[in-house]
Structure formats: structure tokens, C-alpha cells
PDB file of N, CA, C and O in Angstrom:
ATOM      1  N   UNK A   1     -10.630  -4.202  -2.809  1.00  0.00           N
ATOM      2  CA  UNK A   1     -10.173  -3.625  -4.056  1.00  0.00           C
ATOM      3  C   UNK A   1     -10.329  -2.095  -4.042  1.00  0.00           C
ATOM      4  O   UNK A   1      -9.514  -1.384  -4.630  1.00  0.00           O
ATOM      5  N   UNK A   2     -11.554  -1.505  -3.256  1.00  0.00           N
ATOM      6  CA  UNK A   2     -11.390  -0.102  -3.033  1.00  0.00           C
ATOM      7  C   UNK A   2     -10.641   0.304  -2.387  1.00  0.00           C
ATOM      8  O   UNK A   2     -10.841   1.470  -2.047  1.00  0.00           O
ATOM      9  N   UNK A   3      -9.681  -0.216  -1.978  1.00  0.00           N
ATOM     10  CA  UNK A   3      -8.982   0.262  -0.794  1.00  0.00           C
ATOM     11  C   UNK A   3      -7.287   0.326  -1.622  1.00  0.00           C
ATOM     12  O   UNK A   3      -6.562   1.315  -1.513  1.00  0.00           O
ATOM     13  N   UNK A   4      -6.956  -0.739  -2.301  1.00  0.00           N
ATOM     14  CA  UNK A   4      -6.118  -0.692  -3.630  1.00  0.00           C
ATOM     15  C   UNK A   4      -6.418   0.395  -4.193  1.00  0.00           C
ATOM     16  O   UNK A   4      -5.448   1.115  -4.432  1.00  0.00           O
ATOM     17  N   UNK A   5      -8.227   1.093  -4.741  1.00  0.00           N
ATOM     18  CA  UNK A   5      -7.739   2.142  -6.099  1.00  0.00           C
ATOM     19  C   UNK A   5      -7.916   3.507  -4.520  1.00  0.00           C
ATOM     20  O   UNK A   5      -7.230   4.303  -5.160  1.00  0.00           O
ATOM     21  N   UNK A   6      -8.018   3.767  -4.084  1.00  0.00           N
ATOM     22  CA  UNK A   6      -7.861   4.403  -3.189  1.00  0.00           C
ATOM     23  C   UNK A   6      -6.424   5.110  -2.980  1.00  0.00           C
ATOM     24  O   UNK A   6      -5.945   6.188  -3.332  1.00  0.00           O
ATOM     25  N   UNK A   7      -5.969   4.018  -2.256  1.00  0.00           N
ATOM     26  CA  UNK A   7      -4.292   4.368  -2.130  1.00  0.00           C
ATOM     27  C   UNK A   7      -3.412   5.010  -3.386  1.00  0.00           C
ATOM     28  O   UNK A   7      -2.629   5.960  -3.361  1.00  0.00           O
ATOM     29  N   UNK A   8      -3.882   4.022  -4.674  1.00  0.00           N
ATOM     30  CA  UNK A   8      -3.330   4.864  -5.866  1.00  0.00           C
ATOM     31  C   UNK A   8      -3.678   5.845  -5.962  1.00  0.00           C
ATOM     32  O   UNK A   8      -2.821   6.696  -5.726  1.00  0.00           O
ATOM     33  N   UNK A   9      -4.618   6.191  -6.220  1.00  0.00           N
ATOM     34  CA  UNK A   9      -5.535   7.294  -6.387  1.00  0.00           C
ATOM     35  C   UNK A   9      -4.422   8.334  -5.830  1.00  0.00           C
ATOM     36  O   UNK A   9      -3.937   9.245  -6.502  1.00  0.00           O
ATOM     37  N   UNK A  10      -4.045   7.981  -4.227  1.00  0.00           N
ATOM     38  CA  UNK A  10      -3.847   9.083  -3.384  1.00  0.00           C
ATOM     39  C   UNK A  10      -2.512   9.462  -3.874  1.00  0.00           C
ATOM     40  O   UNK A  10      -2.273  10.555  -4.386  1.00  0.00           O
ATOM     41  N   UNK A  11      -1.372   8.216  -3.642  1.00  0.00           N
ATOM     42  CA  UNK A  11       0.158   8.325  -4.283  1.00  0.00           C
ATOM     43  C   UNK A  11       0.416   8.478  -5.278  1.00  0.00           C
ATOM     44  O   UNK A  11       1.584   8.848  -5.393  1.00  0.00           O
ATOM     45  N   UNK A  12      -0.264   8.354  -6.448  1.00  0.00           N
ATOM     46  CA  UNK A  12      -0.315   8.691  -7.658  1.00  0.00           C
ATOM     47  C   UNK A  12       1.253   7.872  -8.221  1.00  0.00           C
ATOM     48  O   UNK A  12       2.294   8.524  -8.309  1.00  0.00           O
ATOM     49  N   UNK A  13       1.202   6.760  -8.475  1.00  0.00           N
ATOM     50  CA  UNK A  13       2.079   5.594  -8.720  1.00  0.00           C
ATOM     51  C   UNK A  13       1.399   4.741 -10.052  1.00  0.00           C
ATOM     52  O   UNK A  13       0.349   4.791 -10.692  1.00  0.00           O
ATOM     53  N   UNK A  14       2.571   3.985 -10.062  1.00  0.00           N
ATOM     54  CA  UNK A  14       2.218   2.744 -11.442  1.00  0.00           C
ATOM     55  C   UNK A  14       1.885   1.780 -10.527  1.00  0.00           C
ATOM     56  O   UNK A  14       2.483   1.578  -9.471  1.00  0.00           O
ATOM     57  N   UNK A  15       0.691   1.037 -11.035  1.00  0.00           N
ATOM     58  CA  UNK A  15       0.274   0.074 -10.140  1.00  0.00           C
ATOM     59  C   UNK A  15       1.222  -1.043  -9.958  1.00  0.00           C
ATOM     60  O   UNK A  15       0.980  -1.913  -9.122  1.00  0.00           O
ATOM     61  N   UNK A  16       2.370  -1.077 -10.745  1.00  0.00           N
ATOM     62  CA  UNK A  16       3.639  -2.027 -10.251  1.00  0.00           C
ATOM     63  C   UNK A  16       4.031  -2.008  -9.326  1.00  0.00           C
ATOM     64  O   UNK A  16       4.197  -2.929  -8.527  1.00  0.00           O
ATOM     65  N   UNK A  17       4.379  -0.373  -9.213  1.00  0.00           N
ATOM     66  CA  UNK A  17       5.083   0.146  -7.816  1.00  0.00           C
ATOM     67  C   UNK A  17       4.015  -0.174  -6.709  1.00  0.00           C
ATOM     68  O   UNK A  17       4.512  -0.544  -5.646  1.00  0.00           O
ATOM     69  N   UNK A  18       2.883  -0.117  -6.745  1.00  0.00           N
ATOM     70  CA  UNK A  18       2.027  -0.218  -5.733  1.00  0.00           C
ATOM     71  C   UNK A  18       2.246  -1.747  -5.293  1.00  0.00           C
ATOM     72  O   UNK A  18       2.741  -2.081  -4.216  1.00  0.00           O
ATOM     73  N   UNK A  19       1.905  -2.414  -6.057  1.00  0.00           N
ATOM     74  CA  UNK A  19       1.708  -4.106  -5.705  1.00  0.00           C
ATOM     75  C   UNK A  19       3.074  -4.759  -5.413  1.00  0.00           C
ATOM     76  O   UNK A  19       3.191  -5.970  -5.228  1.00  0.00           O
ATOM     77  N   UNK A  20       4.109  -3.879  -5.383  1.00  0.00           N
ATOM     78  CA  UNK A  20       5.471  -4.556  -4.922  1.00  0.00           C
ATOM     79  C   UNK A  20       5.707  -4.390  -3.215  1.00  0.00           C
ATOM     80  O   UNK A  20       6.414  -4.996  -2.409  1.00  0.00           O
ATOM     81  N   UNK A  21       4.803  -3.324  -3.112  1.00  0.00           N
ATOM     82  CA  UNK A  21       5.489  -2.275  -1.393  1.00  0.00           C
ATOM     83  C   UNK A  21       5.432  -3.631  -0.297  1.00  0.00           C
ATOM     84  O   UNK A  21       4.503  -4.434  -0.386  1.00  0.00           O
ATOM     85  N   UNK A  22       6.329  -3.765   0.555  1.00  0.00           N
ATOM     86  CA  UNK A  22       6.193  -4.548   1.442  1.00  0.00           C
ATOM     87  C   UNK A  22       5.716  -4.175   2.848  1.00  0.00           C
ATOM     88  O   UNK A  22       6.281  -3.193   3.330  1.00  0.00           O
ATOM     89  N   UNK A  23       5.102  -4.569   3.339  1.00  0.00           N
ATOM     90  CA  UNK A  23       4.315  -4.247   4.642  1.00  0.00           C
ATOM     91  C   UNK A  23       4.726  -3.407   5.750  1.00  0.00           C
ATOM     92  O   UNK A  23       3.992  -2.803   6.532  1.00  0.00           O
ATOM     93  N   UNK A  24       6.167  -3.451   5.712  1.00  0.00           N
ATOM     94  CA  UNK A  24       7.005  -2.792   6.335  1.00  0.00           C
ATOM     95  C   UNK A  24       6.822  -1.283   5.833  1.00  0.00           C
ATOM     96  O   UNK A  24       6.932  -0.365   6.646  1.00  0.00           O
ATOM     97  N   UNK A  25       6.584  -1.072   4.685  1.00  0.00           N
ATOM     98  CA  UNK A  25       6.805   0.487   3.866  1.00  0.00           C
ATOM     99  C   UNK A  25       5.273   1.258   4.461  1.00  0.00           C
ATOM    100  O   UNK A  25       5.015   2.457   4.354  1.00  0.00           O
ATOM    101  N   UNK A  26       4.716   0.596   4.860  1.00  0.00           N
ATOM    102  CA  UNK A  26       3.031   1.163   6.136  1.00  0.00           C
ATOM    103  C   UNK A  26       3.575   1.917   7.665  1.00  0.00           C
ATOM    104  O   UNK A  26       3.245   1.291   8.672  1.00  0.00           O
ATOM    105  N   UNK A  27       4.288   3.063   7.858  1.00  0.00           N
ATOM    106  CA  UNK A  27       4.359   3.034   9.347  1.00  0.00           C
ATOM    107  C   UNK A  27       3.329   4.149   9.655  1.00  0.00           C
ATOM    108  O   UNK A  27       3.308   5.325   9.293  1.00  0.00           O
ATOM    109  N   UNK A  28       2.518   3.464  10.395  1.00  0.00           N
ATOM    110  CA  UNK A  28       1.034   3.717  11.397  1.00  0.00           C
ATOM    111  C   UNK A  28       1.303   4.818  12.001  1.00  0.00           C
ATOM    112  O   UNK A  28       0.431   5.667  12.183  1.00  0.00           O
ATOM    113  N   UNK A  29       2.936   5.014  12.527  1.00  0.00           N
ATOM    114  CA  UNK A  29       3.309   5.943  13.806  1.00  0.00           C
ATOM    115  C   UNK A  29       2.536   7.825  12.986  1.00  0.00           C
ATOM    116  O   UNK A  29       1.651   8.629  13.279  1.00  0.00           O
ATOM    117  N   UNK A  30       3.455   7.681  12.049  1.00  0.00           N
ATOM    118  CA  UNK A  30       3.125   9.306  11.315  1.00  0.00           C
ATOM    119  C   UNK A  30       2.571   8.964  10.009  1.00  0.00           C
ATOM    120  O   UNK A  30       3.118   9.564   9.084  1.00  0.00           O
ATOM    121  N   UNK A  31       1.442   7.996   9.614  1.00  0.00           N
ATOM    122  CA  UNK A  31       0.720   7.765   8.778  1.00  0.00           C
ATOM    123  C   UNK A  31       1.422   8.304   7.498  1.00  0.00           C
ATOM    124  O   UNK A  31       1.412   9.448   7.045  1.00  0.00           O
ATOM    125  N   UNK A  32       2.032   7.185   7.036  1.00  0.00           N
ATOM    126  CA  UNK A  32       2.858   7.582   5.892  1.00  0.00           C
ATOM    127  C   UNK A  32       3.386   5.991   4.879  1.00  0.00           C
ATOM    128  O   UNK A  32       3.886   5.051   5.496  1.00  0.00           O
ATOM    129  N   UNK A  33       3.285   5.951   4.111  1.00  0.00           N
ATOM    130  CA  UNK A  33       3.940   5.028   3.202  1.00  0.00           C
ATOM    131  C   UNK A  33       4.881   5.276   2.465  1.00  0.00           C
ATOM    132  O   UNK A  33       4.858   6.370   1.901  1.00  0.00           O
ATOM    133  N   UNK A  34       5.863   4.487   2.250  1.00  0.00           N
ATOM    134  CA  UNK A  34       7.669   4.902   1.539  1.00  0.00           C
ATOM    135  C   UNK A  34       7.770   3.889   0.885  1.00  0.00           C
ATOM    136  O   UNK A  34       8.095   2.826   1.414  1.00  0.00           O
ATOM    137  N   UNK A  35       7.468   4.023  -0.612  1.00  0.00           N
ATOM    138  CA  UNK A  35       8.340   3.590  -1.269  1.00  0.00           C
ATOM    139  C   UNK A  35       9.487   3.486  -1.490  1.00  0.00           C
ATOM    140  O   UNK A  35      10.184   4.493  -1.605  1.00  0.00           O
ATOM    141  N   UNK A  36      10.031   2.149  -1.616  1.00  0.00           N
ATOM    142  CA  UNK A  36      11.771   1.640  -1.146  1.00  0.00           C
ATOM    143  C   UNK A  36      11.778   1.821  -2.769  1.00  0.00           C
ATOM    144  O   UNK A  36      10.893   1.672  -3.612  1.00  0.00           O
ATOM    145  N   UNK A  37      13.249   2.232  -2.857  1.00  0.00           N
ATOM    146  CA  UNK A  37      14.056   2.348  -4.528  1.00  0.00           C
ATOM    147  C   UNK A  37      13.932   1.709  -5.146  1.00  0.00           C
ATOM    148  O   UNK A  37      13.665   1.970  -6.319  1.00  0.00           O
ATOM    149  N   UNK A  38      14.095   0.203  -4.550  1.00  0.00           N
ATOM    150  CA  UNK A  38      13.645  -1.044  -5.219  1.00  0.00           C
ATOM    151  C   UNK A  38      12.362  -1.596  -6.149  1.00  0.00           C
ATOM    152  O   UNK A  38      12.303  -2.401  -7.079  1.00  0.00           O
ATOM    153  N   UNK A  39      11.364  -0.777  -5.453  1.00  0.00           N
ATOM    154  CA  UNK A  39      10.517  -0.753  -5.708  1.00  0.00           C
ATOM    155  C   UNK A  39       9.641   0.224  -7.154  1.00  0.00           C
ATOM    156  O   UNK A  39       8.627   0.089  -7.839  1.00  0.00           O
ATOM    157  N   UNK A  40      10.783   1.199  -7.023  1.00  0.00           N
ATOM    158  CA  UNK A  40      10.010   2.360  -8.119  1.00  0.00           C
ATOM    159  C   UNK A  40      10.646   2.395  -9.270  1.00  0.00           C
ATOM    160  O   UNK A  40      11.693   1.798  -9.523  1.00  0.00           O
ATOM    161  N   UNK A  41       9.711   3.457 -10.368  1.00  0.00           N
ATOM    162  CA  UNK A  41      10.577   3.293 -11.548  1.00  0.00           C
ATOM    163  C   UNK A  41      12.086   4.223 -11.631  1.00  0.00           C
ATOM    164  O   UNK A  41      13.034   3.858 -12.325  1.00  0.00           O
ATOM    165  N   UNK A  42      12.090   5.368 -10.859  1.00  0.00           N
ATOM    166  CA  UNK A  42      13.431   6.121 -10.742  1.00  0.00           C
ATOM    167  C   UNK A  42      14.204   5.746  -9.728  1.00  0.00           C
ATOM    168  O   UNK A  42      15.263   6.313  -9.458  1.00  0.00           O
ATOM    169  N   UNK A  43      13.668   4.630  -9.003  1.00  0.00           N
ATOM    170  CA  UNK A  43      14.501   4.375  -8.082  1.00  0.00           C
ATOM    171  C   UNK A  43      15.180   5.068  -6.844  1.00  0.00           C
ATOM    172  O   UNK A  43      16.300   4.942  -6.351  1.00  0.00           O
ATOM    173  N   UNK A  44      14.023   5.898  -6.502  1.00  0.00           N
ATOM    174  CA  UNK A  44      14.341   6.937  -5.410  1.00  0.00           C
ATOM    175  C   UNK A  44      13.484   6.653  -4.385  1.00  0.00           C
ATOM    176  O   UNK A  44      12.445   6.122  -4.777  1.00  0.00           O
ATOM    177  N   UNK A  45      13.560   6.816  -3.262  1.00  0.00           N
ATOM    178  CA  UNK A  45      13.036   7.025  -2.357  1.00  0.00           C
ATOM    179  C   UNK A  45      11.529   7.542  -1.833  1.00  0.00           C
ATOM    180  O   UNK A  45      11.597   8.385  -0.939  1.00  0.00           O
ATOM    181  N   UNK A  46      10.199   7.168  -2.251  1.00  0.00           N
ATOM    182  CA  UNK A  46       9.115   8.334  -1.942  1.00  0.00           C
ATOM    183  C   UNK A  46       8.329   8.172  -0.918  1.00  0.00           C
ATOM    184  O   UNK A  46       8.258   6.985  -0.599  1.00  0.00           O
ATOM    185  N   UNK A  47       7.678   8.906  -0.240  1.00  0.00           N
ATOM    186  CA  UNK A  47       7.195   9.036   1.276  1.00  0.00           C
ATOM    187  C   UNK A  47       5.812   9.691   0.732  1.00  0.00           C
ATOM    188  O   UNK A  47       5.790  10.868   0.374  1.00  0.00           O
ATOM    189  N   UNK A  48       4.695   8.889   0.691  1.00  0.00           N
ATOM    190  CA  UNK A  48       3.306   9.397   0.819  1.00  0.00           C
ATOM    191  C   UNK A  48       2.620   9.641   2.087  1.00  0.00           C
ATOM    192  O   UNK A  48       2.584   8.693   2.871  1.00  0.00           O
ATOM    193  N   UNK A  49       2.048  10.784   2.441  1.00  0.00           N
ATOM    194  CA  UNK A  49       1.101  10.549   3.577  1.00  0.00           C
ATOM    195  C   UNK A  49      -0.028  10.160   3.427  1.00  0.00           C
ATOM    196  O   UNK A  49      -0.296  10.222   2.227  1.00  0.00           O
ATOM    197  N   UNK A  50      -0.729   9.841   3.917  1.00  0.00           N
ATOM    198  CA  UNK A  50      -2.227   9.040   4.292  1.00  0.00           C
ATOM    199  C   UNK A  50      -3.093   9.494   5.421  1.00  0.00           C
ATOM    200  O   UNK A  50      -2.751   9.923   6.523  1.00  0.00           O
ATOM    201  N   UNK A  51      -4.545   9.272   4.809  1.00  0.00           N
ATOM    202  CA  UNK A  51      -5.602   9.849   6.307  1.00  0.00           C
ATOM    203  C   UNK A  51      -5.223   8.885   7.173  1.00  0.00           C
ATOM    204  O   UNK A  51      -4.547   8.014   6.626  1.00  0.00           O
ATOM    205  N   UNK A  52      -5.408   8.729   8.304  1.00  0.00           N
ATOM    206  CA  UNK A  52      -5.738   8.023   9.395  1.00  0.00           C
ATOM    207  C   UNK A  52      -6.734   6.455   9.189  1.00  0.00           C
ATOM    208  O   UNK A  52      -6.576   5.235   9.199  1.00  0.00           O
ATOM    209  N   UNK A  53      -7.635   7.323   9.038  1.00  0.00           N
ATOM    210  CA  UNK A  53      -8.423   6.136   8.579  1.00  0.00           C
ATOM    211  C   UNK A  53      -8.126   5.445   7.088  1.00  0.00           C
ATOM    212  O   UNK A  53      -9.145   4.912   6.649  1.00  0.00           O
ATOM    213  N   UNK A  54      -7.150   5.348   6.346  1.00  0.00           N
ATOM    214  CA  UNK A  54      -6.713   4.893   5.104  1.00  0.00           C
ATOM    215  C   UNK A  54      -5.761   3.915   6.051  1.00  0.00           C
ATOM    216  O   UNK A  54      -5.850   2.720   6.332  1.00  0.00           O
ATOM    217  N   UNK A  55      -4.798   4.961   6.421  1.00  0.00           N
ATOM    218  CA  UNK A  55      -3.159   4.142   7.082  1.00  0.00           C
ATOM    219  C   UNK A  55      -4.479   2.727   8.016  1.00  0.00           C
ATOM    220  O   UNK A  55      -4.572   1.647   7.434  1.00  0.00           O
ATOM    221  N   UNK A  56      -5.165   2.888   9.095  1.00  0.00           N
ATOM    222  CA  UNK A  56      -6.227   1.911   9.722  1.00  0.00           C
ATOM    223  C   UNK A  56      -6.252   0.879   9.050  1.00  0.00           C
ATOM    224  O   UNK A  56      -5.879  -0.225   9.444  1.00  0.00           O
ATOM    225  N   UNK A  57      -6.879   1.254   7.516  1.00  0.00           N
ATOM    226  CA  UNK A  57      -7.999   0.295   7.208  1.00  0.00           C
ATOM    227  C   UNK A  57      -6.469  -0.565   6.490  1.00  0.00           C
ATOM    228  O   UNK A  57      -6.530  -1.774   6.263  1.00  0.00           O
ATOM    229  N   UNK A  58      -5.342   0.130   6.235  1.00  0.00           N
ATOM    230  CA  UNK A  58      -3.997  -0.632   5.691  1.00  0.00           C
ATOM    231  C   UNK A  58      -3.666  -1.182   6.433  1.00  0.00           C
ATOM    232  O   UNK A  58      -3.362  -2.295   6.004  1.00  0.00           O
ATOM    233  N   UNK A  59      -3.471  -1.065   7.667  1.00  0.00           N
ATOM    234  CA  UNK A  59      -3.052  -2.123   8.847  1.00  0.00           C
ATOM    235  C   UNK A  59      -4.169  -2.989   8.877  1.00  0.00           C
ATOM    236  O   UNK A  59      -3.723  -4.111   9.116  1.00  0.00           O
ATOM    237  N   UNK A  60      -5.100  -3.021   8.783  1.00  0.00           N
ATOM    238  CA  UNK A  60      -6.057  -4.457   9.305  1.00  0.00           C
ATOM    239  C   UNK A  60      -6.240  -5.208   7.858  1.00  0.00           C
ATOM    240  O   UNK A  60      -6.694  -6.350   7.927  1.00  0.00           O
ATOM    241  N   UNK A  61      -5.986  -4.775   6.769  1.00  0.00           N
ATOM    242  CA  UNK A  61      -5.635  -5.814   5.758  1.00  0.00           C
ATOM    243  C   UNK A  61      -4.367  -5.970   5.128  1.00  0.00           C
ATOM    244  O   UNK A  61      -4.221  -6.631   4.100  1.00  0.00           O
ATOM    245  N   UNK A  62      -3.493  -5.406   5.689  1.00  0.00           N
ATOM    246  CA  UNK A  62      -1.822  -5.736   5.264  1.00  0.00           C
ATOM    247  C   UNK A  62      -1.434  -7.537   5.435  1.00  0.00           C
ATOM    248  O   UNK A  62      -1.977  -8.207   6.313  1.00  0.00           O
ATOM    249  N   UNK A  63      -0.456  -8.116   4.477  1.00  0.00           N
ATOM    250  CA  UNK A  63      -0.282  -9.225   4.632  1.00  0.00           C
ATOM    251  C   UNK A  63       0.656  -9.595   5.626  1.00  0.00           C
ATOM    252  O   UNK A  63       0.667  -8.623   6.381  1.00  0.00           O
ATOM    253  N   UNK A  64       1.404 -10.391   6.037  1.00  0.00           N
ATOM    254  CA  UNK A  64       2.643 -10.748   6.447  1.00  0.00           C
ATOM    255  C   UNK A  64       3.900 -10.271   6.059  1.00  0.00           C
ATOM    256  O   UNK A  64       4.772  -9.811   6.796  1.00  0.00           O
ATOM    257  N   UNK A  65       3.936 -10.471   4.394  1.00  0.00           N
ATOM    258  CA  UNK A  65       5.509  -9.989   3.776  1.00  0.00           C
ATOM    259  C   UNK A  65       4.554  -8.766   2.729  1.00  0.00           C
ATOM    260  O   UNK A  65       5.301  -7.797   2.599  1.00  0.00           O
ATOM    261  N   UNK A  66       3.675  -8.595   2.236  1.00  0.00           N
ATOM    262  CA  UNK A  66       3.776  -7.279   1.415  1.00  0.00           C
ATOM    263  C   UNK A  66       2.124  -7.038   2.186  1.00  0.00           C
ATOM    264  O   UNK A  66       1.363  -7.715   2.877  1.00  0.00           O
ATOM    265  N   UNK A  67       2.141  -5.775   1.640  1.00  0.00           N
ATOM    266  CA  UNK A  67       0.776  -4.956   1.795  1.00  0.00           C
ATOM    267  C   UNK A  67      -0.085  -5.435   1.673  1.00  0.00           C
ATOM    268  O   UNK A  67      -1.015  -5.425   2.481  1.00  0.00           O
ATOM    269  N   UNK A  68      -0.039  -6.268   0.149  1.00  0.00           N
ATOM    270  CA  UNK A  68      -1.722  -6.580  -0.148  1.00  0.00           C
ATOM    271  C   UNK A  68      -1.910  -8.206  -0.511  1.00  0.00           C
ATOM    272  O   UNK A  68      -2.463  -8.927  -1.341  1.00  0.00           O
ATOM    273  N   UNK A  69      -0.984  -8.289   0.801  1.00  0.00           N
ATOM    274  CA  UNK A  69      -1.275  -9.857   1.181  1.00  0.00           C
ATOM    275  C   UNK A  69      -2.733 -10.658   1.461  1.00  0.00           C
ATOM    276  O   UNK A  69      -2.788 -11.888   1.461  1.00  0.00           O
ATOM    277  N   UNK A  70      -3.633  -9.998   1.643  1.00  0.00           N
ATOM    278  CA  UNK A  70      -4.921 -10.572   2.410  1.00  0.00           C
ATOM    279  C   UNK A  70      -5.575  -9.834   1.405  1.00  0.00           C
ATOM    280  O   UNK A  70      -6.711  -9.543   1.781  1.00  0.00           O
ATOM    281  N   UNK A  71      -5.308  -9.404   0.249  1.00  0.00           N
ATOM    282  CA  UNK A  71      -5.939  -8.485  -0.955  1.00  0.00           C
ATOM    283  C   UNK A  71      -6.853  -9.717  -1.742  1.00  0.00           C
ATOM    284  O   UNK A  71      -8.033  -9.575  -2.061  1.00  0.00           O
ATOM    285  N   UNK A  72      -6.087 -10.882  -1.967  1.00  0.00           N
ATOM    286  CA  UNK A  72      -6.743 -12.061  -2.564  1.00  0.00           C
ATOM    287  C   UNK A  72      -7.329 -12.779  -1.911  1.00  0.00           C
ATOM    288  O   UNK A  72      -8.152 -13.282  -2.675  1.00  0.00           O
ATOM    289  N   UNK A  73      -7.485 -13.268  -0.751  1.00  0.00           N
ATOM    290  CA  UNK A  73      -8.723 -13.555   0.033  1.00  0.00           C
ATOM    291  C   UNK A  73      -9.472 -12.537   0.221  1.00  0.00           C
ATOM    292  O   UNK A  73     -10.473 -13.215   0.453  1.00  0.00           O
ATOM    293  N   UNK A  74      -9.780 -11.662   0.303  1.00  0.00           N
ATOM    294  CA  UNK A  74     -11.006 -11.201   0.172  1.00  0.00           C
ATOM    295  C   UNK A  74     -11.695 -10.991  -1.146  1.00  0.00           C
ATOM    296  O   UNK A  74     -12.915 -11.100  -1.269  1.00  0.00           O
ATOM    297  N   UNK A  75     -10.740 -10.636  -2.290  1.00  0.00           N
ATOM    298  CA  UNK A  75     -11.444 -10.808  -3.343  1.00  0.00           C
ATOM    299  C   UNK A  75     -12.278 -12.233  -3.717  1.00  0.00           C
ATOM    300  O   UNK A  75     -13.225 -12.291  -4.500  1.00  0.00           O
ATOM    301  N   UNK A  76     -11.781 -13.201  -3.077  1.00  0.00           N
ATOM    302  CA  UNK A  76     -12.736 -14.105  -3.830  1.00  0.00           C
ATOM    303  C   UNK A  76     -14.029 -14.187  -3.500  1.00  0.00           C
ATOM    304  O   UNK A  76     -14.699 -14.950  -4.197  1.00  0.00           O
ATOM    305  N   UNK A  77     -14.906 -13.262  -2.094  1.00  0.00           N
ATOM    306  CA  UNK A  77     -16.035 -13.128  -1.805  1.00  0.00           C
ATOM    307  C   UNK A  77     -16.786 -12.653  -2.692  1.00  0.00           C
ATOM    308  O   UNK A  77     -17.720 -13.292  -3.175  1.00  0.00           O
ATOM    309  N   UNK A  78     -16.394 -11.143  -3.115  1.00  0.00           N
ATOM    310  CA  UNK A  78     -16.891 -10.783  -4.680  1.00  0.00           C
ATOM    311  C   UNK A  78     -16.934 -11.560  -5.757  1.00  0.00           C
ATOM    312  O   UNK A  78     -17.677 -11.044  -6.591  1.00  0.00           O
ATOM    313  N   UNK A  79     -16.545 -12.419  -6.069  1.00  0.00           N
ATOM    314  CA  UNK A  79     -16.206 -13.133  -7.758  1.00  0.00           C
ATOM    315  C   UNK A  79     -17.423 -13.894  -7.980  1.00  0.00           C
ATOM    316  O   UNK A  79     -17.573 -14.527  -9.026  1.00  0.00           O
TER     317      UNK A  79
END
């Protein structure tokens, strides 16, 4: 979950837009996340960068089809 207010924190987004991004919108190469149009409220295009160790810790808990696929298994350790 720190790793969720983190990322907002950084992109400065509606947490809608956040919890829609699909896993694909993470590329590792130039540590960056893009919000697809689809996804936002103006429907444009946005490109956040990220530390290194953020973009990391997003690849080893990214899901299959969206980002914060593996977000709910781990929360249930906390509960």
C-alpha cells in the first residue's frame, strides 16, 4: 500500500486514474509510466518519470493485466 501512496504522491493523479493503468503503461527501459487516454480524466496522454528503485519495486509487484494486480494479496497480510 506504500508503494500505491508513493507513486501518487509522485504523478500527482486521481486515484482512478492510478488503479486503472495497465502493466504495460510500467516501461523499466527509461523508468517512466504513461498514462493511456483511456485511462485519464482529459484524456490525453501523460508520461511520469520514476526513481529506479520505485520503477524496481513496480516491476516485482505488477500484476499480469494491470499494475496493482498482486496489490490485494499482499494486503491481506496486514488486515
Amino acid at each position: 500500500l506504500r508503494l500505491f501512496v508513493r507513486v501518487k504522491m509522485l504523478s500527482g493523479c486521481r486515484t482512478k486514474d492510478l488503479c486503472q493503468l495497465p502493466t504495460t503503461a510500467l516501461n523499466p527501459a527509461d523508468n517512466t509510466l504513461t498514462f493511456p487516454p483511456a485511462t485519464t480524466k482529459t484524456k490525453d496522454e501523460r508520461t511520469v518519470h520514476l526513481p529506479p528503485d520505485l520503477t524496481a519495486d513496480l516491476q516485482a509487484h505488477a500484476g499480469r493485466a494491470y499494475l496493482w494486480g498482486k496489490l490485494f494479496v499482499d494486503i491481506a497480510q496486514y488486515r
